[in-house]
C-alpha positions in Angstrom: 110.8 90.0 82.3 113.0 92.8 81.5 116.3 92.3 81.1 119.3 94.4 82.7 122.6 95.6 80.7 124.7 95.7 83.8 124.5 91.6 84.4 123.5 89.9 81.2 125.9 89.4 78.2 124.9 87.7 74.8 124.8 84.2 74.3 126.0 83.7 70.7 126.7 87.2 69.2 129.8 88.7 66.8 129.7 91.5 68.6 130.5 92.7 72.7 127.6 94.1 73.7 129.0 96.3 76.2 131.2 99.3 74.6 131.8 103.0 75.1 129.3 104.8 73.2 127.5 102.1 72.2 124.2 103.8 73.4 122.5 100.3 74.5 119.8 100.5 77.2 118.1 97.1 77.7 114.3 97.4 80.1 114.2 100.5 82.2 116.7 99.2 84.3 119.6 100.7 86.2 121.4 102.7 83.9 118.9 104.5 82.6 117.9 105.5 78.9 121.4 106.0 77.2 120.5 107.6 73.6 121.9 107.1 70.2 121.6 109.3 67.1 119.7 106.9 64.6 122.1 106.8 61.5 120.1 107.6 58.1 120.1 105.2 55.3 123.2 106.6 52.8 121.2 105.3 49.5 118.4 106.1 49.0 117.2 103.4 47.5 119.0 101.4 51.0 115.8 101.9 52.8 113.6 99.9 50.0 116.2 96.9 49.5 116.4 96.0 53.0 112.5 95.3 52.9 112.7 93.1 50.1 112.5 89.5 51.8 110.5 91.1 54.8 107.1 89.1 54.1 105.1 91.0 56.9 106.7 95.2 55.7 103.9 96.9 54.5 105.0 100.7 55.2 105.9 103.1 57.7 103.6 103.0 60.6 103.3 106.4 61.6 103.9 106.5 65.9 104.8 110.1 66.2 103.2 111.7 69.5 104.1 108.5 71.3 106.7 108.7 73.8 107.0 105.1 73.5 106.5 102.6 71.0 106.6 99.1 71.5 108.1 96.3 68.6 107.3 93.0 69.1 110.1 90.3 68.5 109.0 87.1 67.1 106.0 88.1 65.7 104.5 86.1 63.2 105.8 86.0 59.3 109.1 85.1 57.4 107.7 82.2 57.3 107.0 81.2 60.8 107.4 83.3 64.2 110.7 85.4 62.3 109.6 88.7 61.9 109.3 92.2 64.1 105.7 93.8 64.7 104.9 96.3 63.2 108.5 95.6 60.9 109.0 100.1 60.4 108.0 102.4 62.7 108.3 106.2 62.3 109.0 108.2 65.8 109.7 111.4 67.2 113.2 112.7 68.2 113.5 111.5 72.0 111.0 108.5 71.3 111.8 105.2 73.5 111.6 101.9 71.1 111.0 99.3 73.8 111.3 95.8 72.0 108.7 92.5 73.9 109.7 88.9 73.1 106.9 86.7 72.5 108.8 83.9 73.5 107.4 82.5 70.0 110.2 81.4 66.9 113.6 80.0 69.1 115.9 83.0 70.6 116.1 86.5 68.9 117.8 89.2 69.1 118.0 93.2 67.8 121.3 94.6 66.1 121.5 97.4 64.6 123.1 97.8 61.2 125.7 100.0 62.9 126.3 98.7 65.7 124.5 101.4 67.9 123.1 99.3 69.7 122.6 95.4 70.6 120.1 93.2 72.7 121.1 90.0 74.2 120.1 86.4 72.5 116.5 85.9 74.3 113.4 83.4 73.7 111.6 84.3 77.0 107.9 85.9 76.5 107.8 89.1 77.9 111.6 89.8 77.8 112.5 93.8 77.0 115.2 95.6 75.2 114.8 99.2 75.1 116.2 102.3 72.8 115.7 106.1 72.7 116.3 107.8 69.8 117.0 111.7 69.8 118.6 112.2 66.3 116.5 112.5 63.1 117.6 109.4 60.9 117.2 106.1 59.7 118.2 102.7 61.9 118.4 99.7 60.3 118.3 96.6 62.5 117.7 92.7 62.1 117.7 89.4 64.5 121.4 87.9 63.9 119.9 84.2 64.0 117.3 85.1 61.3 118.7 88.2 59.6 118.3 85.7 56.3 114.9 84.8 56.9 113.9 88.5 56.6 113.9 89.6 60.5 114.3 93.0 59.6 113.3 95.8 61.2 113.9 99.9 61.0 113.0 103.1 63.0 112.7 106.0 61.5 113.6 109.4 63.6 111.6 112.5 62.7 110.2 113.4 59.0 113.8 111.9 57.1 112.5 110.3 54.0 113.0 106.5 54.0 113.7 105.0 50.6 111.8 106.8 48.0 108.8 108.1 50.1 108.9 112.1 50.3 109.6 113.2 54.1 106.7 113.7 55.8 105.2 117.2 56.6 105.4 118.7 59.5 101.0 120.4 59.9 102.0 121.5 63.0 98.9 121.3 65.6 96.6 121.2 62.8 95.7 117.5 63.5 96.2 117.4 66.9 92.3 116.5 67.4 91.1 115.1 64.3 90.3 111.3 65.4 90.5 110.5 61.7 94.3 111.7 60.9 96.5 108.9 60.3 99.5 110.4 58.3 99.6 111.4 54.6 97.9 109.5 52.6 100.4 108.9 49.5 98.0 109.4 46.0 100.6 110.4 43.6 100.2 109.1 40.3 96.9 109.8 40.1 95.4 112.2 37.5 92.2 113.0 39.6 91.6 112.0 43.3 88.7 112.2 45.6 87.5 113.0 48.8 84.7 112.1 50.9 83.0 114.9 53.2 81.0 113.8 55.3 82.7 110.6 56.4 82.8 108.9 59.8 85.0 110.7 62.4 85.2 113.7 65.2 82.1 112.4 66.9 80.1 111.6 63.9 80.0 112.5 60.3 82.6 115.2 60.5 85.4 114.2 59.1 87.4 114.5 55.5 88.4 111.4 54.1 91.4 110.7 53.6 92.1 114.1 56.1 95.1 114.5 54.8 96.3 113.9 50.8 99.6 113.9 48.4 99.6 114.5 44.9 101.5 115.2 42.0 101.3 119.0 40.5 98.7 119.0 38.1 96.1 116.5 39.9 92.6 118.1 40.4 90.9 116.5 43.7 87.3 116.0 43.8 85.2 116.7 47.6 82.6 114.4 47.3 79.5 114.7 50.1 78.1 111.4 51.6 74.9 113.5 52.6 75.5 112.6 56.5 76.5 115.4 59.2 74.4 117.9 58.0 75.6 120.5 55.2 79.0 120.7 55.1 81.5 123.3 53.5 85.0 123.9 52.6 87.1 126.8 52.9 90.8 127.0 53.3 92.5 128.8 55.7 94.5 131.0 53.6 91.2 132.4 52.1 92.4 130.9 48.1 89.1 128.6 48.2 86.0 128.2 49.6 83.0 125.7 48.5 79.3 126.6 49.2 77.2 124.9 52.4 75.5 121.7 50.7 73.8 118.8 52.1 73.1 116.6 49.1 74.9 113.2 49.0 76.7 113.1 45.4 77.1 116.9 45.4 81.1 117.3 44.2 83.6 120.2 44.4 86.8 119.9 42.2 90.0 122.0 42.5 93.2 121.3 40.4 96.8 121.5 42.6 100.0 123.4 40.5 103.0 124.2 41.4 104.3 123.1 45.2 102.9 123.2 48.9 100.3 122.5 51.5 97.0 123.6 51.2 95.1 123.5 54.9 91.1 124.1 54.7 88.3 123.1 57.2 84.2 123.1 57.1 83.3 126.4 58.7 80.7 124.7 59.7 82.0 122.2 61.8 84.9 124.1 63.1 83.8 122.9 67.0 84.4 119.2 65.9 87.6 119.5 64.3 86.3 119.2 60.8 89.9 119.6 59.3 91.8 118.8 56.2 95.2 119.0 53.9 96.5 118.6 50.2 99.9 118.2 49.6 101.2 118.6 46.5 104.5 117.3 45.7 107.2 117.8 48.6 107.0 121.2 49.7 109.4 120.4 53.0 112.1 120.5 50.5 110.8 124.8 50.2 108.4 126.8 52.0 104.6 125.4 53.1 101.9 127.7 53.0 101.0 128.2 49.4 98.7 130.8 48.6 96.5 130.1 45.4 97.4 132.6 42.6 94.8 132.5 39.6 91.2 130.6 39.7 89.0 129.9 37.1 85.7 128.8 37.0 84.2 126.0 34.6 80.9 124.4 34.1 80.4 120.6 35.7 84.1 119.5 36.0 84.2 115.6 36.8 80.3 115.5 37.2 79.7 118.1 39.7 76.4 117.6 41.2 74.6 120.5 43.2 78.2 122.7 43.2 79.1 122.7 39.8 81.5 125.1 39.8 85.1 124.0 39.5 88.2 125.8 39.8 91.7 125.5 38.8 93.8 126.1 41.9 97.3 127.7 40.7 99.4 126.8 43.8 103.6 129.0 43.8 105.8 129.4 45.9 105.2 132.1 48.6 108.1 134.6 48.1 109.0 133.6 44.8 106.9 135.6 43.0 106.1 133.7 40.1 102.8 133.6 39.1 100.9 131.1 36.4 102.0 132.6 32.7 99.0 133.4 30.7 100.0 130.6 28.4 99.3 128.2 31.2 95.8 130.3 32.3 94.4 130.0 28.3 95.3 126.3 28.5 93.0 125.5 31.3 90.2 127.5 30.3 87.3 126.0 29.5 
């Protein structure tokens, strides 16, 4: 069933659903997709608190690249059928959230926080209520009936940060066909991280694990090879790195991240299969993104370095700024 704006009005709802510049579109039906800006969250800590009684939140799922994305409404959790499916979802500018009833947890609805837009009361499976979104932002909505229960729900437009999370980065095409890419993993807080090579993915074993890292400055992250997919290498694509070809499972490769930006690199090897990687370090969309490595050093088995036991310390600046390590900082790394 999908449900049309131009003959259905709420059944029990504080608010007229039908208003100028309310931006509602409900189904794909005859008045086409009207669009409202989503509004960001004006605390940042806004994002966070509304997730707090939300049993079944657990993150931001990431459906950029997707036209349209589709929320189920009375899903379970909240203690019975009460909750939306997945409960955040990041989207692109111009992305079409269509709600689906299950028909599952009495009548629900979805209301946005302010008052952009507003579905109708409905507890018939398969029922629609529809959104497009062209604004970066952050839109806060809930179910009126079971807004207490923690029926909560939010989009996120574009790569706004939500809460305390970092925005996300924009890697361009770089991802575009690695099968293993699902967003930035988040490993801050960590002293040392590490990174399979060799893992499942791209038609076999040619994939980085997690592709795609963020760390704080200072963390040193570890390739580790599983020995699968032949010899793999690394080398990054702004020529500041580059490991040697191994094959031996255990064999490591350690760098340590300073400073702030994205470091892309790929196996040479496996170029064909989209063999492709990143490291973040800290939140470089707040500055510039390619960061060029400006000192390395090399030291002698560095966090158990198998066959590859060369390690070096990655200096990572700013491109432009011109600030370089100080030799204070160089002399304290050596060793």
């Amino acid at each position: 069933m999908t449900t049309s704006a131009a003959n259905q009005t709420p059944a029990c709802s504080r608010r007229t659903l039908l208003r100028a510049g309310a931006g509602v579109t409900l189904g794909a039906a005859a008045l086409g997709a009207v669009s409202e800006p989503a509004r960001a969250a004006s605390d940042p800590d806004e994002f966070e608190a509304w997730f707090e009684n939300v049993d079944n939140y657990d993150g931001i799922v990431d459906e950029r690249g997707n036209s349209t994305v589709t929320v189920t409404v009375g899903a379970p959790g909240n203690g019975g059928d009460f909750a939306y499916e997945p409960a955040a979802v990041r989207v692109d500018p111009g992305a079409t959230v269509v709600w689906e009833w299950t028909g599952a947890g009495g009548v629900h609805n979805v209301l946005a926080e302010d008052d952009a837009y507003e579905s109708e009361m409905l507890d018939e499976a398969g029922a629609t209520f529809e959104q497009t979104f062209d604004s970066e932002g952050i839109s806060l909505y809930s179910c009126l009936p079971h807004v207490s229960m923690g029926m909560k729900g939010a989009v996120v437009v574009g790569g706004v940060g939500a809460g305390d999370a970092p925005p996300e980065v924009d890697y361009g095409d770089w991802f575009d066909r690695v099968d293993n890419f699902d967003g930035t993993v988040d490993m801050t807080g960590q002293d040392a991280v590490r990174i399979a090579v060799g893992a499942a993915g791209n038609g076999g074993n040619f994939a980085f694990e997690p592709a795609a890292v963020r760390i704080d400055p200072g963390t040193t992250v570890v390739w580790e090879w599983t020995g699968e997919g032949d010899a793999h290498s690394l080398a990054s694509v702004d020529g500041n790195f580059e490991a040697d070809l191994v094959e031996a499972a255990g064999s490591t490769f350690a760098l340590r991240f300073d400073g702030v930006g994205i470091s892309k690199y790929t196996c040479p090897s496996h170029a064909p299969e989209a063999m492709r990687g990143a490291i973040v370090v800290g939140d470089p969309m707040a500055g510039l993104v390619d960061v060029p490595m400006t000192t390395a050093l090399t030291g002698a088995g560095i966090l158990g370095a198998a066959l590859s036991p060369l390690a070096f310390a990655a200096f990572l600046a700013l491109r432009g700024t011109g600030e370089d390590p100080s030799e204070e900082t160089v002399n304290s790394d050596r060793r």
